[in-house]
C-alpha angles and dihedrals in degrees: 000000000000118000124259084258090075136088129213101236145166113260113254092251092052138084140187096237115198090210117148082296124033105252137160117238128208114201088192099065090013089230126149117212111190110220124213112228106269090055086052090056091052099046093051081047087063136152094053128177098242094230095048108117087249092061097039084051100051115118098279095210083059100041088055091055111042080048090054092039084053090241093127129020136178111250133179094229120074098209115160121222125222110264105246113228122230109283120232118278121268079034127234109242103151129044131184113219110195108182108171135003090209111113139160091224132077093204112194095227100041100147081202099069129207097321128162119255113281126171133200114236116251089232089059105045083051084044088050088043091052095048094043090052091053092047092058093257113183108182121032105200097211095204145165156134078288109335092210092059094069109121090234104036099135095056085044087050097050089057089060090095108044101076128058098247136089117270116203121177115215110214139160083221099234084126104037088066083087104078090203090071099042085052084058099057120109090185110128083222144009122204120199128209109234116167104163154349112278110303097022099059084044095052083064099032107026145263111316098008098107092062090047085052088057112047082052089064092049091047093045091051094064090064144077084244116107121242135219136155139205126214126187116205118238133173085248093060104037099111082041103088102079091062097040098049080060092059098037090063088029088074094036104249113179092203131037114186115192117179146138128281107244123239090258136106127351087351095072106093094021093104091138081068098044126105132238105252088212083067103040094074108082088038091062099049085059082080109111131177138047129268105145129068105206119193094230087189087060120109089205119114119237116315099027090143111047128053125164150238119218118219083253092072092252117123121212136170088270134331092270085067097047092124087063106050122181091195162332151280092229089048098056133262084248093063098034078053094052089051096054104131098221139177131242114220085229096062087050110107092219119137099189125117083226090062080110088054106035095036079204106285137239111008088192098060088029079061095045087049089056118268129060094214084040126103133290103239086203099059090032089062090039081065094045100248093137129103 
């Protein structure tokens, strides 16, 4: 029993998020527990001396858990945290930062394009973390571009622990294959691109690029820093997956994310590289890991809960609707996030008993098909729609 001198406390790692639902959310893990309303009452209560009559009377069976889960912990320092405020609502859970366009690859399926270098202030992107973090925000995107080619990356990467969400640091790994610099990372999470074996990922990234990809595996693996990779199916890398999923659990990533280039960017007209969608389906369902906490009570199509700022300060729904921004930097997120154009399930022509889990998909290749309330041809294949 700990003694009258200790306080009933959050972990370091965890947060009282105000979502839809009132949760607690753990970076570390990047795990989201809901909260019924009487443990919400005590966690905004917080910190309480643990032998205060509040705590003694909390429901025994939660407080166990949330002890052995590593929510809550006793701690010899009373130090209040600031009340959070609701998020919006739908809430925003997931932001893009995108902070340079600048990058040492000329990857074949960039939906950015060929773009002059352009770099987010530092002042801004504090100014974006602040206001996530007031938002609720639960995953910061760190993009590019390559992040790492910002010419102040290393002030920008000493902000990654002051605020309460995940930071995950989207790279090609070229300069992750020094393992000075990956020593030198604060980000929760990294996530590598990988989209082949050898000759077929640098038939999309470049000559050389697949060796340096590894050896940042290798170097990242040898760290506290979790590790993910994304991997974008081409008709180069089709007969790849057995082997890289080898080497995907062989370096003990805890996500994969496969997916399909966009028609965007350097990708339209490169049908020779594209993949056929008949046989996309059972890749994508290699995927494995979280990532995302979806609302499944939510009426909103796919992407309700993540929107995007460019590297020139504009916000728009993702990086793949950058021509048609609904804000600024200098406005706010909170308004750029108001001004999300979005999509209600009920306004999807889809036709499939999978439309609660899918959300549709993609609204951006549903568009390009055709019809912005269609279908999107990549999940419907993941499902295995297409003949």
């Amino acid at each position: 029993m700990p003694s009258a001198q200790t306080y009933l406390t959050l972990s370091p790692d965890c947060s009282l998020r105000l979502l839809e639902e009132p949760c607690i959310y753990d970076r570390a893990r990047d795990e989201l527990y809901e909260l019924d309303t009487e443990a919400k009452h005590l966690i905004e209560c917080l910190p309480l001396r643990s032998d205060s009559r509040q705590a003694q009377d909390t429901d025994k069976e939660f407080l166990r858990f949330c002890l052995e889960e590593g929510l809550l912990l006793h701690s010899p320092e009373c130090r209040p945290r600031k009340r959070p405020r609701q998020s919006p609502l739908p809430s925003l859970r997931y932001l893009l930062l995108h902070i340079t366009t600048r990058c040492n690859l000329r990857c074949a399926h960039c939906f950015l394009g060929d773009v002059e270098s352009v770099d987010l202030t530092v002042n801004d992107i504090r100014r974006v973390m602040g206001e996530f973090d007031e938002l609720q925000g639960l995953r910061l995107l760190v993009s590019g571009g390559e992040p790492l080619l910002h010419p102040e990356f290393w002030e920008i990467n000493d902000l990654f622990e002051r605020y309460s969400f995940r930071t995950v640091l989207l790279s090609n790994g070229t300069a992750l294959a020094d393992p000075g610099i990956v020593r030198r990372l604060r980000a929760h999470e990294v996530q590598l691109s990988l989209d082949g074996v050898g000759p077929s990922h640098d038939a999309l990234r470049g000559a050389g690029s697949f060796q340096k990809t590894l050896e940042a595996l290798e170097n990242l693996a040898d760290t506290d820093i979790d590790l993910s990779v994304a991997t974008m199916v081409h008709a180069g890398n089709i007969s790849d997956f057995e082997a890289l999923e080898k080497i995907v659990r062989s370096a003990g990533v805890k996500e994969w994310n496969i997916d399909v280039p966009s028609p965007a960017g350097r990708w339209r007209g490169k049908g020779a590289l594209m993949a056929d969608m008949r046989e996309v389906g059972s890749i994508l369902n290699r995927s494995f890991g979280g990532g995302v906490h979806h609302d499944e009570r939510s009426d909103w199509a796919c992407g309700a809960h993540l929107c995007a700022v460019m590297a020139d300060g504009s916000i728009c729904k993702c990086g793949l609707y950058a021509d048609s921004p609904c804000g600024t930097v200098s406005e706010g997120l909170e308004m750029g996030w108001r001004n999300v154009r979005r999509v209600r399930l009920n306004e999807l022509r889809c036709d499939c008993e999978l439309i609660d889990e899918c959300r549709g998909g993609c609204r951006y290749r549903a568009e390009v098909a055709g019809d912005r309330f269609g279908k999107d041809p990549v999940m419907c294949a993941a499902n295995g729609l297409l003949r």
